[in-house]
N, C-alpha and C positions, 0 to 999 in steps of 0.2 A: 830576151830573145837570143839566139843564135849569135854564135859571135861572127859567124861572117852576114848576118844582114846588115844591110844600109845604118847607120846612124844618123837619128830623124834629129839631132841635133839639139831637142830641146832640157833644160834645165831640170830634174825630176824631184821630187822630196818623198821618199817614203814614210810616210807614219805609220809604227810598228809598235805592238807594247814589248816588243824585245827587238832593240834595232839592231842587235848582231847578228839576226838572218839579212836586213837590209847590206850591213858591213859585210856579210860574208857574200852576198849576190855581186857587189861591186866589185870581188876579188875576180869572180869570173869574166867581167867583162874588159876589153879592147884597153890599152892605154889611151887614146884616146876619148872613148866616149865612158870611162870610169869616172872622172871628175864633175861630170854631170850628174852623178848619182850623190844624195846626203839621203840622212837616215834623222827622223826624228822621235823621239819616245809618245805614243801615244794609244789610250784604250779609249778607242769612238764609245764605248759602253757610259763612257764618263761625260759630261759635256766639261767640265773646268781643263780636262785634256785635249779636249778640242779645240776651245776656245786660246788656250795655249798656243797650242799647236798654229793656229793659222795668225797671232802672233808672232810668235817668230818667225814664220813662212816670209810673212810681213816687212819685218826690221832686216831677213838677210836675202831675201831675193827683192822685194819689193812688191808681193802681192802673187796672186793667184791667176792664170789664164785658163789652167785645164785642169778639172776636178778629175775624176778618175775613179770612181766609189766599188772598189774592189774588194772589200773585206764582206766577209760573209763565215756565217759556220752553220751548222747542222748539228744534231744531239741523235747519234742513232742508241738502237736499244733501247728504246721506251718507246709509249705513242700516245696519245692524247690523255687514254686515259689511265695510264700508271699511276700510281699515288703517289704521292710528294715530287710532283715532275716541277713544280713552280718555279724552283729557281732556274734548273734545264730550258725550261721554254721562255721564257722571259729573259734571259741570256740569247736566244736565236732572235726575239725582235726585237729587242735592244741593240743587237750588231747590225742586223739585216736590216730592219726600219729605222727606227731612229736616230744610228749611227749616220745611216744615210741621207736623213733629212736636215739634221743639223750640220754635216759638210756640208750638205750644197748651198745653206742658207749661207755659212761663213764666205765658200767660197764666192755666191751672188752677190753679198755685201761687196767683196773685197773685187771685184769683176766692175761692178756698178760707181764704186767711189773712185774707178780709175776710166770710166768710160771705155772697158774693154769689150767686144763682144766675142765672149772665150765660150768655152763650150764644158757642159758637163755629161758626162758619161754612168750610166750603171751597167755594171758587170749583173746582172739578170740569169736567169736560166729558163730550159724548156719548161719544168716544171713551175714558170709563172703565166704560166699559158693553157696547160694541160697535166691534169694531177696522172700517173700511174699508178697503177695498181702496186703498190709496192707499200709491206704495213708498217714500215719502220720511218716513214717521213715526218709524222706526226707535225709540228706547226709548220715547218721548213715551207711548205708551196704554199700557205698563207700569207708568210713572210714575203716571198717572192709575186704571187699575185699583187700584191700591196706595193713592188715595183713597179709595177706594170701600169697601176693606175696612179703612181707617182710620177710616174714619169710624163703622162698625159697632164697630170694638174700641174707640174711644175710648168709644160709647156704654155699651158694657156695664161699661167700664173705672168711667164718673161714676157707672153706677148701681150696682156695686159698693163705688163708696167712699162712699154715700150722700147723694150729690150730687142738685140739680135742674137742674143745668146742661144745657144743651141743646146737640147737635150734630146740624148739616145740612149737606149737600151738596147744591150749585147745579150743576149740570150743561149749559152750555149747550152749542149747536149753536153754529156760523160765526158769529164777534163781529167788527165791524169793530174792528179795533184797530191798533196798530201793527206788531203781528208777522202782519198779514195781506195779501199783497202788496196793490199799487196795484188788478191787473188786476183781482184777486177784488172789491174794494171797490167799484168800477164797473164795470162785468160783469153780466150775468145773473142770477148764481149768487144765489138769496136768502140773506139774512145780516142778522142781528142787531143792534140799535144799544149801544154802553153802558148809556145808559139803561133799557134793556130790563133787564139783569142787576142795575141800581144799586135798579131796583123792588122787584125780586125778593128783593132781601138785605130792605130795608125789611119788606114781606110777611112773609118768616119769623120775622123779629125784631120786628113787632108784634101773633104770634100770643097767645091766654093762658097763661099760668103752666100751665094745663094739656093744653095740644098742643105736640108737639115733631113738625116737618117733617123727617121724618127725608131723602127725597132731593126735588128739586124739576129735573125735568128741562124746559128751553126750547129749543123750537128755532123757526126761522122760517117762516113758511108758505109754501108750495113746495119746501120742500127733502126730495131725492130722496135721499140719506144712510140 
């Protein structure tokens, strides 16, 4: 975020398979709210990296309160039916699904064996709601519709097991980010800033104990999507 927003004060753990973008993010922010930031090594693609990972989360914070399931990628330039696309798309939901189900399960473990009722988060998109017309997505809004009803089973899943635990999904439109070319980023085209989404999580995660956002869709104004 912004260096001059609020500092929400909480403890953060990035897991990165390259944590010097994590190290180099912390350079940017506040002296104060810099120390709140570590960096841990980890590919969600992997589960022994996972399972790592929310181990030492573990042994140096003491557990998990707020999942956060922000990692995602997309494979443009091919589409469903390119040839030899196998490893390409099995890399998109291995990050996008299953990366993300096997966090939330560590982090519901490690939520539940401390009697926390913390809250988990997916970073979502429109296209888990409504495909465009656009021929380069290929599995990407499968991937993401597969949030959408994830997000629904995981709810009924905490409220089965007697949980207060909270799940939402953030669903934005056009983010500028790295995975979004140059042209689109200076361009016309309306688009989204980081900050815009990094609110957004804040927002749902400083509702009361008794509202759970269950989807929270953004997009930018002007856009024709």
């Amino acid at each position: 975020m912004a260096k001059d927003k609020i500092i929400a004060g909480m403890i953060v753990v990035g897991l990165a398979r390259r944590v010097d973008r994590v190290e180099a993010l912390r350079k940017e922010l506040t002296e104060l709210a810099a120390p709140n930031l570590h960096a841990i090594r980890c590919d969600i693609t992997q589960e022994r990296d996972i399972l790592a990972a929310f181990v030492e989360v573990e042994q140096r914070f003491g557990g998990v309160d707020v999942l956060i399931n922000n990692a995602g990628i997309a494979k443009m330039g091919i589409n469903l039916f390119t040839p030899s696309n196998t490893d390409q798309l099995r890399q998109v939901v291995d990050t996008n699904v299953m990366g993300l189900v096997l966090c939330s399960r560590e982090a519901f473990l490690s939520m539940q064996k401390r009697s926390v009722d913390g809250h988990i988060v997916h970073i979502n998109s429109v296209v888990g709601h409504s495909v465009p017309a656009f021929a380069s997505f290929n599995i990407y809004p499968a991937t993401k519709y597969g949030v959408t009803a994830l997000t629904e089973t995981m709810r009924h899943e905490l409220r089965m097991a007697g949980t207060k635990i909270k799940v939402t999904s953030i669903s934005p439109g056009l983010v500028k980010t790295e995975a979004i070319p140059d042209a689109m980023k200076e361009g016309p085209t309306p688009i989204l800033e980081p900050e815009d989404i990094a609110e957004a999580v804040l927002y749902v995660l400083g509702t009361p104990p008794r509202v759970q956002v269950h989807e929270l869709t953004i997009r930018p104004v002007g856009e024709s999507m």
